[in-house]
C-alpha positions in Angstrom: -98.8 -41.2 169.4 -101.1 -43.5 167.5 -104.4 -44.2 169.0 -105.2 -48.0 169.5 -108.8 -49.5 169.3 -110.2 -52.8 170.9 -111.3 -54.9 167.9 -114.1 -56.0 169.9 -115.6 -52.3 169.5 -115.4 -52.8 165.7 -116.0 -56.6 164.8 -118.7 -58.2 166.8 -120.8 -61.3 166.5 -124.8 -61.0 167.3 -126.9 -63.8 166.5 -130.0 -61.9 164.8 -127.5 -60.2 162.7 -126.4 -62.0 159.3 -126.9 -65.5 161.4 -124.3 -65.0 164.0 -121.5 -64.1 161.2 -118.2 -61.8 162.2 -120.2 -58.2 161.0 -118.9 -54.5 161.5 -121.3 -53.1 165.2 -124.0 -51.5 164.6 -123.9 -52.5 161.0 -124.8 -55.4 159.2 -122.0 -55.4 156.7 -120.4 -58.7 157.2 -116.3 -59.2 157.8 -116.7 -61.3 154.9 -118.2 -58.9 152.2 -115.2 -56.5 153.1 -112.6 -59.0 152.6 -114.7 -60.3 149.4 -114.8 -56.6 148.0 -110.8 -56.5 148.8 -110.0 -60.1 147.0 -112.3 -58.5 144.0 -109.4 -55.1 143.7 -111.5 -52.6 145.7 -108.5 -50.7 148.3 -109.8 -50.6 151.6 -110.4 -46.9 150.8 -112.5 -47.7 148.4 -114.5 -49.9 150.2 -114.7 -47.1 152.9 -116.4 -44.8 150.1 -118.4 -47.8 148.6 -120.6 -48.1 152.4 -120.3 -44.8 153.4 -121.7 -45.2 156.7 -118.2 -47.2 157.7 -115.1 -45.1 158.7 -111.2 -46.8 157.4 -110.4 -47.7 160.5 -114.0 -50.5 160.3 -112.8 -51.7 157.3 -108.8 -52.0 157.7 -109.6 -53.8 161.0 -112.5 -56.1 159.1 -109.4 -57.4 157.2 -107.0 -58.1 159.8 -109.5 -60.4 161.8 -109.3 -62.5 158.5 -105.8 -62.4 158.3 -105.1 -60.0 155.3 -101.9 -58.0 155.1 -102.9 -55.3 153.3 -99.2 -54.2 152.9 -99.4 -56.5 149.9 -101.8 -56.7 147.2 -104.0 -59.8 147.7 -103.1 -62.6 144.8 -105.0 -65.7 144.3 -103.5 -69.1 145.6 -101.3 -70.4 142.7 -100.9 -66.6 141.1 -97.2 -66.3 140.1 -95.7 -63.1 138.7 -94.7 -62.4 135.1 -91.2 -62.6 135.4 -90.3 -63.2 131.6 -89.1 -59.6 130.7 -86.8 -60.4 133.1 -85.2 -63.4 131.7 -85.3 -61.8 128.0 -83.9 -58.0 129.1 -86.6 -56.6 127.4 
């Protein structure tokens, strides 16, 4: 069975701490730097290694407060595939 985690015991809010922002307890690595190092190509495992001080579980549930699915790879707003081998066979 899959063990489940309050967020509040991962994502907090402390006003002396990066002015109040959404940051990892006990850290101060914002919500917002992971999901910045994410947008940039870094997999959340990645990130993991990058601050090693922050287990998968931090930064998977980082991302989810802000709404990423990271089932799919994150494309910018407008990005549209490159579907024209498709249309030529090649």
């Amino acid at each position: 069975m899959a063990k489940v985690a309050d967020i509040g015991t991962y994502i907090v809010r402390t006003p002396k701490i990066r002015g109040g922002r959404p940051h990892i307890a006990g850290t101060g690595v914002t919500v917002r730097r992971i999901v910045g190092w994410y947008k940039l190509g870094l997999s959340p495992e990645g990130i993991a290694d990058r601050i090693g001080h922050l287990s998968l579980a931090q930064v998977y549930t980082a991302l989810r407060v802000r709404g990423v699915d990271v089932r799919r790879p994150w494309r910018p707003a407008g990005h549209r595939p490159n579907t024209q081998h498709l249309a030529t066979g090649s």
